[in-house]
Structure formats: C-alpha cells, structure tokens
C-alpha positions in Angstrom: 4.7 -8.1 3.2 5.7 -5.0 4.2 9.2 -4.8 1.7 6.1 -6.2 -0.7 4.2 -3.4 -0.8 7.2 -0.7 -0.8 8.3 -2.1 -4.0 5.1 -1.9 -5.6 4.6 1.7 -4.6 8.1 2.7 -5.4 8.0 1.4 -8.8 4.9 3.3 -9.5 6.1 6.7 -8.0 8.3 9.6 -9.8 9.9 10.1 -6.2 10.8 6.6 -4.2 12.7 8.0 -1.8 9.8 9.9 -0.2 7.9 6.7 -0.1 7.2 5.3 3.8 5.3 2.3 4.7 4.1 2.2 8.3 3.0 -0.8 9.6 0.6 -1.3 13.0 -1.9 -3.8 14.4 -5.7 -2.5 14.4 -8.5 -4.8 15.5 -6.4 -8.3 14.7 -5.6 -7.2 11.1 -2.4 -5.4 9.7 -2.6 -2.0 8.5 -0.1 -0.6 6.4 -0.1 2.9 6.2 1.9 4.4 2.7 2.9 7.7 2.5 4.4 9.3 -0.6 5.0 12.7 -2.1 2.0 15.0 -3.0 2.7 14.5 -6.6 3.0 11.1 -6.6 -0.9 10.4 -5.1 -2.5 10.3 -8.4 -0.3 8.1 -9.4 -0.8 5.3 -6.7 -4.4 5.7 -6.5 -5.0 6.0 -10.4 -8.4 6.9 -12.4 -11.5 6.1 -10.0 -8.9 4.3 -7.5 -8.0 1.6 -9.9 -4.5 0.7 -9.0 -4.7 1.0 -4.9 -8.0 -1.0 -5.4 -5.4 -3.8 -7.3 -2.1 -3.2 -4.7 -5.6 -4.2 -2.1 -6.5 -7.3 -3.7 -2.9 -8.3 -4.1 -2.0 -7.3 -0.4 -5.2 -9.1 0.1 -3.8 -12.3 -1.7 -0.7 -12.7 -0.1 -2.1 -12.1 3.7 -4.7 -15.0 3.3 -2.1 -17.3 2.3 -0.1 -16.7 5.7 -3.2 -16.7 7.4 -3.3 -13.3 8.3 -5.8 -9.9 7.7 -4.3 -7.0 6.0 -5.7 -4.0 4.5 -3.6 -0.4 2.8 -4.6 3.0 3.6 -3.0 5.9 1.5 -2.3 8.6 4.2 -3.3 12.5 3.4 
C-alpha cells in the first residue's frame, strides 16, 4: 500500500524526489504520513481538498479489501 500511495503522490508532484511516505501503527489502523516539497502541497491537496479527499477514499478501498484500517495525513 505503501509503494501505492508514493506513486500516486509522485505523479501528481513537480518534485518526486522530495516525496517521503512514512508509515506507523496508531490505534489498530495504519497511518501513512506523506511529506513533499512546499510547492508541491497545493498540488496534492487540490481546490477545497479534492484530490487528498480521493488518494483517501482510494487508500480507503484498497485497506478494506486486505482487511485492514488506513488513513493519509499530509504533514506540515
């Protein structure tokens, strides 16, 4: 999931090399932590949130269907 979700990001990014995916265990769900360049935010997070709110749902999509609780946060 993890290789997933750095793709995604990476595509969407001016800069993938400064994209980093963290990944640690909070509360019996998966949190995946992405980090990219300060110019690149806007661009993963889109127009009222739109595109991290889909990256979510799709994160979302492929967890349940291993039986497992994920969620993304875009860190600061």
């Amino acid at each position: 999931m993890k290789e997933l979700l750095t793709y995604i990001v990476q595509s969407l990014v001016d800069n993938p090399d400064q994209v980093s995916v963290t990944e640690r265990k909070a509360d019996g769900e998966i949190v995946f932590e992405v980090d990219v360049a300060d110019g690149d935010k806007g661009k993963v997070i889109g127009r009222q949130g739109r595109i991290v709110k889909q990256i979510r749902i799709l994160m979302r999509a492929v967890a349940q269907r291993k039986g497992k609780k994920v969620s993304v946060e875009i860190v600061d």
